[in-house]
Backbone as XML, in Angstrom:
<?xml version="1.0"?>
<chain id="A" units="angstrom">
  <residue number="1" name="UNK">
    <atom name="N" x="-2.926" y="17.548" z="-6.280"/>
    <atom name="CA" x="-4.357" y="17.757" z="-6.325"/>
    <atom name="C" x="-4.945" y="17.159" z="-7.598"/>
  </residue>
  <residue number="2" name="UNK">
    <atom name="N" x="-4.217" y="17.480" z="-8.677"/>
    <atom name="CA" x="-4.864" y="16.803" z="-10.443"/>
    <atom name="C" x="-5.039" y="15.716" z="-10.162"/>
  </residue>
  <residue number="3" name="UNK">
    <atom name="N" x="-3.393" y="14.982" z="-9.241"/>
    <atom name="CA" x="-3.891" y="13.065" z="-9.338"/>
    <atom name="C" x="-5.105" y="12.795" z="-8.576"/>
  </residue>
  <residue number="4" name="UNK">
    <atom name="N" x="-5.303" y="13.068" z="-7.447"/>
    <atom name="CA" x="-5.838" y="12.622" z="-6.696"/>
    <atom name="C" x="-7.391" y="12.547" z="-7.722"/>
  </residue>
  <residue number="5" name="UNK">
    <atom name="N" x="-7.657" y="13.717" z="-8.369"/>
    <atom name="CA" x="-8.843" y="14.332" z="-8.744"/>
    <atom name="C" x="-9.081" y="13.235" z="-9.924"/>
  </residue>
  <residue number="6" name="UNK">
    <atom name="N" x="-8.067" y="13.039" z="-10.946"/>
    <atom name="CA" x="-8.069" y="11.805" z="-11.689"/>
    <atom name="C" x="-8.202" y="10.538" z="-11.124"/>
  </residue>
  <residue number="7" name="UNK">
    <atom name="N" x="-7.767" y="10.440" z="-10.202"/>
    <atom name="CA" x="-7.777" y="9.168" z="-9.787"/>
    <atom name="C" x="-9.419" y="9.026" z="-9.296"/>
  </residue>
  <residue number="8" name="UNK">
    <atom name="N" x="-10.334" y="10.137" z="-8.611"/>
    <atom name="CA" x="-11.506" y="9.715" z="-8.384"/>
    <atom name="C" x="-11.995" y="10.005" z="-9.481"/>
  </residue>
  <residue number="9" name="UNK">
    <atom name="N" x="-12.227" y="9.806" z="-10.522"/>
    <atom name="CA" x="-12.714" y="9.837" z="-11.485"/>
    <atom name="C" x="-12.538" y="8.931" z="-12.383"/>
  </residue>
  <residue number="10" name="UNK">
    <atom name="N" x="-11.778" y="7.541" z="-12.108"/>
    <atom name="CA" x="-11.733" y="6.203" z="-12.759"/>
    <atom name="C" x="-12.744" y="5.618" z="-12.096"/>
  </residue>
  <residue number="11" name="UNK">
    <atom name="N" x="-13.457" y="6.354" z="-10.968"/>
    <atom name="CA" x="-14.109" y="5.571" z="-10.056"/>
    <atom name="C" x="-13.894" y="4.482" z="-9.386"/>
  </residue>
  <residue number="12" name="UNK">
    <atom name="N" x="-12.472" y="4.782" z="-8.625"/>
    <atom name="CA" x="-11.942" y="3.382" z="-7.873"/>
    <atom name="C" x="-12.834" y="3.730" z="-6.266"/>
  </residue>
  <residue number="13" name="UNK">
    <atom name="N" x="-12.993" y="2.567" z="-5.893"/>
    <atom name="CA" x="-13.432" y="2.575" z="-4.673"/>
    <atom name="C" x="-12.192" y="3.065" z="-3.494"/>
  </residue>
  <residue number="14" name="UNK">
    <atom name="N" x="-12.719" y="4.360" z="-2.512"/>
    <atom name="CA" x="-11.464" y="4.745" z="-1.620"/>
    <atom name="C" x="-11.714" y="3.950" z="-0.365"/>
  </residue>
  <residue number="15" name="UNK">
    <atom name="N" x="-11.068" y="3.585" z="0.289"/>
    <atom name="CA" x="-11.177" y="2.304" z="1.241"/>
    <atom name="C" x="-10.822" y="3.031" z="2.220"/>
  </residue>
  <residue number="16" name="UNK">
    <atom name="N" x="-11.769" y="3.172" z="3.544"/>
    <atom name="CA" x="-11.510" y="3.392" z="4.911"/>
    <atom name="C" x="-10.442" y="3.032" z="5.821"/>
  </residue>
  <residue number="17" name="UNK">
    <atom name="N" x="-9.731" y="3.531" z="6.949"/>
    <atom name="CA" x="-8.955" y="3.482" z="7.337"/>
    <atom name="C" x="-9.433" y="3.625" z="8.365"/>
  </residue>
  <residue number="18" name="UNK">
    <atom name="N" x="-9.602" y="2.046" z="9.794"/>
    <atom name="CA" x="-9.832" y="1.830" z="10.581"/>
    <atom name="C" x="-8.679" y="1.561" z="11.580"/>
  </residue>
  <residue number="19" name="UNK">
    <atom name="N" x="-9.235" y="1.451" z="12.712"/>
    <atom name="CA" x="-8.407" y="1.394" z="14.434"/>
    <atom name="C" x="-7.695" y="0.330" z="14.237"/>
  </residue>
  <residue number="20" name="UNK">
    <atom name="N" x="-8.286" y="-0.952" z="13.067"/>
    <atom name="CA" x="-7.297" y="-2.250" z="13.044"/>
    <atom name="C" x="-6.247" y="-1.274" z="12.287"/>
  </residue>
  <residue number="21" name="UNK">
    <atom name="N" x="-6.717" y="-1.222" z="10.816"/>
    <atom name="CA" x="-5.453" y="-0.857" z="10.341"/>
    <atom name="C" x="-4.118" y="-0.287" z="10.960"/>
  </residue>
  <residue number="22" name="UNK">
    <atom name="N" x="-4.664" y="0.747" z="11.344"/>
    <atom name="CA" x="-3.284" y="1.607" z="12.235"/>
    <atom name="C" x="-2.943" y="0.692" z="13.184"/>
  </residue>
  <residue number="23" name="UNK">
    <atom name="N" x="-3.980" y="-0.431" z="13.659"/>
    <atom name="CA" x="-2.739" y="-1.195" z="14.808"/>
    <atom name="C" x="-1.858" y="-2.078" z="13.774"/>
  </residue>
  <residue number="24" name="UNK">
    <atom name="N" x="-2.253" y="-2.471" z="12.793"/>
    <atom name="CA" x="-1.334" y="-3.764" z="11.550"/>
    <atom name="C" x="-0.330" y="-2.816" z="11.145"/>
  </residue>
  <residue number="25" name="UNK">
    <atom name="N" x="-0.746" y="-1.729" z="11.162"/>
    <atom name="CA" x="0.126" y="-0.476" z="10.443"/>
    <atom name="C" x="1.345" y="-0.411" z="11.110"/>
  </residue>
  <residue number="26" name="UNK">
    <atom name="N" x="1.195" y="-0.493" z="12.715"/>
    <atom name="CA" x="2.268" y="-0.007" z="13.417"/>
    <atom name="C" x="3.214" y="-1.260" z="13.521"/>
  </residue>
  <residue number="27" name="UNK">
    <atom name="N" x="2.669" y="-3.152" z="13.616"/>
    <atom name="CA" x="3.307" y="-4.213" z="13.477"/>
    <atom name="C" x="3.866" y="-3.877" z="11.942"/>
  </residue>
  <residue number="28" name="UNK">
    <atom name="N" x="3.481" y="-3.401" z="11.146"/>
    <atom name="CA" x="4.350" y="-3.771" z="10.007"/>
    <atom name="C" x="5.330" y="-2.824" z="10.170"/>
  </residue>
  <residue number="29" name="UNK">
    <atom name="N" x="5.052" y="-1.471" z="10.368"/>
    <atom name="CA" x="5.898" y="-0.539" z="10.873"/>
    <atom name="C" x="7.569" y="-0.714" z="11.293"/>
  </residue>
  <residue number="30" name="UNK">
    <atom name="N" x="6.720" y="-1.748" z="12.364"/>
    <atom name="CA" x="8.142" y="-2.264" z="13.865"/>
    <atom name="C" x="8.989" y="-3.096" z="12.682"/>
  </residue>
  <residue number="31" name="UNK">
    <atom name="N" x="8.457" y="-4.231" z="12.088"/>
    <atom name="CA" x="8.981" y="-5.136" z="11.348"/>
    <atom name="C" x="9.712" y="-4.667" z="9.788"/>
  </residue>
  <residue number="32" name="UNK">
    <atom name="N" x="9.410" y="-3.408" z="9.813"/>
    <atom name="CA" x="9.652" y="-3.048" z="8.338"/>
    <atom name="C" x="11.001" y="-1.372" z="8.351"/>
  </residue>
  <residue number="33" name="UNK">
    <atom name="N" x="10.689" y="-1.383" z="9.671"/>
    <atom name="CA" x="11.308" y="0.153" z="9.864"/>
    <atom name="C" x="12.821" y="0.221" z="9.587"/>
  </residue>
  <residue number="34" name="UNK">
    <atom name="N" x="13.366" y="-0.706" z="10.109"/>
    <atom name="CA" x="14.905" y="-1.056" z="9.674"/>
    <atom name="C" x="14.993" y="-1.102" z="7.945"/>
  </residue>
  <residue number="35" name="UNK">
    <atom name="N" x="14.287" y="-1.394" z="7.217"/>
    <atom name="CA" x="14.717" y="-1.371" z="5.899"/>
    <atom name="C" x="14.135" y="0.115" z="5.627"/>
  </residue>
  <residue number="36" name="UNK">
    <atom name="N" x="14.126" y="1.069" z="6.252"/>
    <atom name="CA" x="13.133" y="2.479" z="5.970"/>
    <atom name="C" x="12.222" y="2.568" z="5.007"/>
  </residue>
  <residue number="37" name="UNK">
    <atom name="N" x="11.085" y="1.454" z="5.289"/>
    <atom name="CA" x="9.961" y="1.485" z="5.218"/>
    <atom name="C" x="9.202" y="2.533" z="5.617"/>
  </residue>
  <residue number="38" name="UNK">
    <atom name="N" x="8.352" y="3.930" z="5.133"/>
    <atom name="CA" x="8.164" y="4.678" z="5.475"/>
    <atom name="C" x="6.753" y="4.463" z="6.148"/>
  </residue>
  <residue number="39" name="UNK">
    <atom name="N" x="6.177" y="5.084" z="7.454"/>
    <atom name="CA" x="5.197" y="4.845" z="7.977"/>
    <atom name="C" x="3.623" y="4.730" z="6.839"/>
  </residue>
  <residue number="40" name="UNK">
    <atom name="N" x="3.700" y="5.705" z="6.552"/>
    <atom name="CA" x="2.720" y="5.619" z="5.386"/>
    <atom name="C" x="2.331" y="4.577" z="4.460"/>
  </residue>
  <residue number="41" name="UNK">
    <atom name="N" x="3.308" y="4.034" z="4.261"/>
    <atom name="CA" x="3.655" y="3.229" z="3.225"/>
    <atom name="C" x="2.814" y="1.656" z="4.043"/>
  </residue>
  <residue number="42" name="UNK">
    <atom name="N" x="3.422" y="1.327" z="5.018"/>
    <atom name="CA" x="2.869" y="0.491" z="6.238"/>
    <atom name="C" x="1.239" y="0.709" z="6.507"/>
  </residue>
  <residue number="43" name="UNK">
    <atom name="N" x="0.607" y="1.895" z="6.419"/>
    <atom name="CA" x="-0.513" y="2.039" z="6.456"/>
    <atom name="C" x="-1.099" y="1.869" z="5.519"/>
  </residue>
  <residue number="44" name="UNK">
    <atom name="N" x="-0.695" y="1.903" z="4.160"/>
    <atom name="CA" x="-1.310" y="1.682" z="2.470"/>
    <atom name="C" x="-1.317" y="0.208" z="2.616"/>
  </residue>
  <residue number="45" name="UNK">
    <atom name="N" x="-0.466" y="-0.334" z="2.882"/>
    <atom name="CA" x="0.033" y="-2.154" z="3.306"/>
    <atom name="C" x="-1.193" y="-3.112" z="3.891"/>
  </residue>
  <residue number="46" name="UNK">
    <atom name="N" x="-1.321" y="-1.705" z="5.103"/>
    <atom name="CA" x="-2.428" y="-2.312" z="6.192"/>
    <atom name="C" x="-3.709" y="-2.347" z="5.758"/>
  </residue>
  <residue number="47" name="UNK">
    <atom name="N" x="-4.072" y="-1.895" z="5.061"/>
    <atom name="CA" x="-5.164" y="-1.004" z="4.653"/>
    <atom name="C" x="-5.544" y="-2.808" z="3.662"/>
  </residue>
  <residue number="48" name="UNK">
    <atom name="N" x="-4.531" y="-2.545" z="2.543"/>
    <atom name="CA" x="-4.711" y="-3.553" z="1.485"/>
    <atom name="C" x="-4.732" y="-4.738" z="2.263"/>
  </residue>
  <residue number="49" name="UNK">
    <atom name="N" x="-4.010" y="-4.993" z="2.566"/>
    <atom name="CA" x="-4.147" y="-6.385" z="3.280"/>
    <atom name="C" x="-5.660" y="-6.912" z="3.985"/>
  </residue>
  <residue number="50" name="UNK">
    <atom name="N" x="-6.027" y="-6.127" z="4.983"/>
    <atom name="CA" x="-7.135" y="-5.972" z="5.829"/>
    <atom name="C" x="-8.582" y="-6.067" z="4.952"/>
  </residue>
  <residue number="51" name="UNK">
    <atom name="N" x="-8.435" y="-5.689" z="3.376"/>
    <atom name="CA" x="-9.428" y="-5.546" z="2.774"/>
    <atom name="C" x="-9.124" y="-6.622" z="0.966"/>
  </residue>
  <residue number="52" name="UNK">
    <atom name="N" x="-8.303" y="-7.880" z="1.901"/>
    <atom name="CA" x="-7.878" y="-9.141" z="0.837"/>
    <atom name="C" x="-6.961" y="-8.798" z="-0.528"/>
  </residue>
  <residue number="53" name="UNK">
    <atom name="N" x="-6.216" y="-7.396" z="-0.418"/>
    <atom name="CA" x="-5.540" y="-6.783" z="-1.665"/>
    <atom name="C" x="-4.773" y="-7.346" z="-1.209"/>
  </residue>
  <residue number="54" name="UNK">
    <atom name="N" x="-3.415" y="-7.918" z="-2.434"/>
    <atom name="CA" x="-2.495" y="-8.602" z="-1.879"/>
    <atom name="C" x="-1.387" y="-8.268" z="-3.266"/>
  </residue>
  <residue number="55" name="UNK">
    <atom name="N" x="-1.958" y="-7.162" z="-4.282"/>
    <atom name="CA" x="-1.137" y="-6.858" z="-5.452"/>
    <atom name="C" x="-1.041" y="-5.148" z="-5.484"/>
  </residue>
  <residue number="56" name="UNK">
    <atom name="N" x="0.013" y="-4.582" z="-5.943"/>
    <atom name="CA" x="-0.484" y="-3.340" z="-6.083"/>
    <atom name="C" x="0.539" y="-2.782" z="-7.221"/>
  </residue>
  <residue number="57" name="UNK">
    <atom name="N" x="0.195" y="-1.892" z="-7.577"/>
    <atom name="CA" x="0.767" y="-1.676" z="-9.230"/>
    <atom name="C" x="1.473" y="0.146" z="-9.065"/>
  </residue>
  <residue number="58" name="UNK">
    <atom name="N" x="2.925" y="-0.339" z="-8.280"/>
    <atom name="CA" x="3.445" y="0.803" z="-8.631"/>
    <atom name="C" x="4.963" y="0.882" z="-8.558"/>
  </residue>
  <residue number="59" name="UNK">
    <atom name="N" x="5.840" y="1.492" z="-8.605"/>
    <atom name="CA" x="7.171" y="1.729" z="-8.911"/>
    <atom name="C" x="7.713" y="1.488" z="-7.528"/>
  </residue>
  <residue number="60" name="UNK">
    <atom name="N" x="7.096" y="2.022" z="-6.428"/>
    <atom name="CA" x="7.882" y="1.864" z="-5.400"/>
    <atom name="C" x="8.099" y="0.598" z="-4.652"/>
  </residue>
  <residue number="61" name="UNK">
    <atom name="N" x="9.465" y="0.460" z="-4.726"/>
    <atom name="CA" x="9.826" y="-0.908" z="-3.885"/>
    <atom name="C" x="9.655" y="-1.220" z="-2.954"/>
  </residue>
  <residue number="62" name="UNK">
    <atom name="N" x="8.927" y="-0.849" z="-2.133"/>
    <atom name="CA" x="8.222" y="-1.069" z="-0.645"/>
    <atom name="C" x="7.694" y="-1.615" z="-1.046"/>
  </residue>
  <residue number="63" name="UNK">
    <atom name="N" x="6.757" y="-1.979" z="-1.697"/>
    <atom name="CA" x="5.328" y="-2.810" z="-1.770"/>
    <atom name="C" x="6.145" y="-4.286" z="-2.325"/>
  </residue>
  <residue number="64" name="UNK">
    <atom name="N" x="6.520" y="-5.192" z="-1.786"/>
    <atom name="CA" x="6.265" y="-6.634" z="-2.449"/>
    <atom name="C" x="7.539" y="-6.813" z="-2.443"/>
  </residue>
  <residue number="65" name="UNK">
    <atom name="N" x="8.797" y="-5.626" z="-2.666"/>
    <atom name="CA" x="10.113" y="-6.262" z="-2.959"/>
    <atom name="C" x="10.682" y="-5.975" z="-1.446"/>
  </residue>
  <residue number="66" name="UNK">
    <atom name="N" x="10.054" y="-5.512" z="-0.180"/>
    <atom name="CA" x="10.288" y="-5.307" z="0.958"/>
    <atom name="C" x="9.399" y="-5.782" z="2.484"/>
  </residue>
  <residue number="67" name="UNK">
    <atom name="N" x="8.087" y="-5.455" z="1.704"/>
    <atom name="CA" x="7.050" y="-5.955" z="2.467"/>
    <atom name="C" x="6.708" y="-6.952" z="1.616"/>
  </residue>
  <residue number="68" name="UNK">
    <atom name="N" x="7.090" y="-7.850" z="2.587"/>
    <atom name="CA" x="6.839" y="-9.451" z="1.452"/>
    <atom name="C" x="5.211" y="-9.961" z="1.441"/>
  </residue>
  <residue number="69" name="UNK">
    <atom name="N" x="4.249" y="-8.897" z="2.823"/>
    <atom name="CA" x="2.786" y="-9.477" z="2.433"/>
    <atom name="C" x="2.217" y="-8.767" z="1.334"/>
  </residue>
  <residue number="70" name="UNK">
    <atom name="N" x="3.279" y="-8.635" z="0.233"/>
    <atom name="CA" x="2.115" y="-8.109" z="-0.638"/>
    <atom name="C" x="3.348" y="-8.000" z="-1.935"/>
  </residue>
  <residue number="71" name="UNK">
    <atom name="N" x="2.454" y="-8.048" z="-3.428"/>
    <atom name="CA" x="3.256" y="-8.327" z="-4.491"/>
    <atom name="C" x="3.168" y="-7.290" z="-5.139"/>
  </residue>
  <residue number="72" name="UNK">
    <atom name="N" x="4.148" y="-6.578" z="-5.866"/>
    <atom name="CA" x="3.953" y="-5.634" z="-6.748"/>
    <atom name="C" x="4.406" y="-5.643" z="-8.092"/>
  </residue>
  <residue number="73" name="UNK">
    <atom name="N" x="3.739" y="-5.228" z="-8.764"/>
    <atom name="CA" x="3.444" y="-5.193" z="-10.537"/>
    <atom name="C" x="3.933" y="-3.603" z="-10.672"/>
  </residue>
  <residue number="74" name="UNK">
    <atom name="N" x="5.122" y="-3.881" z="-11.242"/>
    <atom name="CA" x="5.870" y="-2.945" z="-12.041"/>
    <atom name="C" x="4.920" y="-2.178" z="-13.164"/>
  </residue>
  <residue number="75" name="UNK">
    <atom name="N" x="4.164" y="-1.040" z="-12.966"/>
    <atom name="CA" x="3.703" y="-0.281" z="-14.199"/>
    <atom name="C" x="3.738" y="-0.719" z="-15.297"/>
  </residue>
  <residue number="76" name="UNK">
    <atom name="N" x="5.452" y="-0.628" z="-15.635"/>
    <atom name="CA" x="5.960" y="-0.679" z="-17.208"/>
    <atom name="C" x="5.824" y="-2.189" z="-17.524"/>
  </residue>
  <residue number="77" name="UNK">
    <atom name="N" x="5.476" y="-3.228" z="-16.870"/>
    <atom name="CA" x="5.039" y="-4.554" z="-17.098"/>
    <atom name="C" x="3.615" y="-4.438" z="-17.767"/>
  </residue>
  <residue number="78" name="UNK">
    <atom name="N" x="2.645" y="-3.554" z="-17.651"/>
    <atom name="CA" x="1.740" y="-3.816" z="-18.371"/>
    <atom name="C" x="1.475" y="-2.897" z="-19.531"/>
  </residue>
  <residue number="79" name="UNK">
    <atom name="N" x="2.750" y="-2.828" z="-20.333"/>
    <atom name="CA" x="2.449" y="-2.006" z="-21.609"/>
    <atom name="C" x="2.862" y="-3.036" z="-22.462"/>
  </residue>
</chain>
């Protein structure tokens, strides 16, 4: 509950989650599920993608070192 509450309070824009997404969600899903890609994770994917994000800045290796449409920036890279 704190993050979430911090996090709206950098004032990032929260991005909608449309009928495309969940259908890109479920192709990345199919394509990603064998490496246990978690569904969720596929929907954060879909989401970014659909709305020209193509970087995302966090620890988990799903993003960029698994799902190759999208690159990820290691946290501790920007200290």
């Amino acid at each position: 509950m704190e993050l979430s509450e911090n996090i709206l309070r950098l004032g990032m824009r929260v991005l909608p989650v449309t009928k495309r997404d969940v259908e890109d969600a479920l192709s990345l899903f199919e394509k990603y599920s064998s490496n246990r890609v978690p569904p969720r994770d596929t929907l954060h994917a879909a989401v970014m993608l659909n709305h020209g994000i193509a970087k995302i800045v966090t620890l988990d290796r799903h993003f960029g070192d698994i799902i190759k449409e999208l690159r990820r920036v290691d946290p501790g890279s920007l200290l």
